[in-house]
Phi, psi and omega in degrees: 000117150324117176255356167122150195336104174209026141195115203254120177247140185240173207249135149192111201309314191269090186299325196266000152288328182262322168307302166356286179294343210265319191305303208288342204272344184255352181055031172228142149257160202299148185281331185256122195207082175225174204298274172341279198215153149260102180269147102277140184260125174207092158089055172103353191241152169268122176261123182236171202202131178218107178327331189239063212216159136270123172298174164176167185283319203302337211278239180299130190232048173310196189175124211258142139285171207189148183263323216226068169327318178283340167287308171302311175309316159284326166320332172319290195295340152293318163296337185115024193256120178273145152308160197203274200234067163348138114011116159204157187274147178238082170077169158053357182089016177291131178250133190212160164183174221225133151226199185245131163265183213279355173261019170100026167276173131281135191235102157295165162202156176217140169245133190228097169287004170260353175292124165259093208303358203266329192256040149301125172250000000 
């Protein structure tokens, strides 16, 4: 049984650029921190970071939740984060958009108002 999301691993050749990057944007630092891989635990879920990987847009396609997608999104893009997938709605009022981080990953986010945060384990 599938129990629902609980870790998205991003390829980063440059580990300690990308550990760098991923603490301001999540404003946490990692729980885990070795030559081989970096976690942060962020808000029940794993951001895992792996050195020996290729980045690419095509690769991990997590979806951050987020209250305000068009705010998180230029904050991104403020961090050094290139456009990828403008903030746009797919139903229901769910919001979703894409960017690339600086080591060519793709980084999502959804603002999802049907999401029930009460049924987090």
């Amino acid at each position: 049984m599938i129990l629902g999301l609980r870790t998205a691993i991003y390829p980063a050749p440059d580990l300690a650029a990308a550990k760098a990057w991923y603490a301001r944007v999540f404003g946490v630092e990692p729980y885990y921190d070795q030559p081989y891989y970096v976690g942060f635990a962020i808000g029940g879920f794993e951001l895992g970071l792996i050195p020996d990987a290729t980045p690419g847009a095509d690769g991990t396609q997590a979806y951050w939740g987020v209250d305000d997608a068009d705010a998180e999104y230029a904050r991104l893009l403020g961090l050094g984060a290139q456009d990828l997938d403008p903030v746009r709605e797919v139903g229901d009022g769910v919001r979703v958009g894409s960017v690339l981080d600086p080591f060519g990953n793709r980084l999502s986010l959804i603002q999802n108002p049907l999401f029930d945060r009460a049924s987090l384990r």
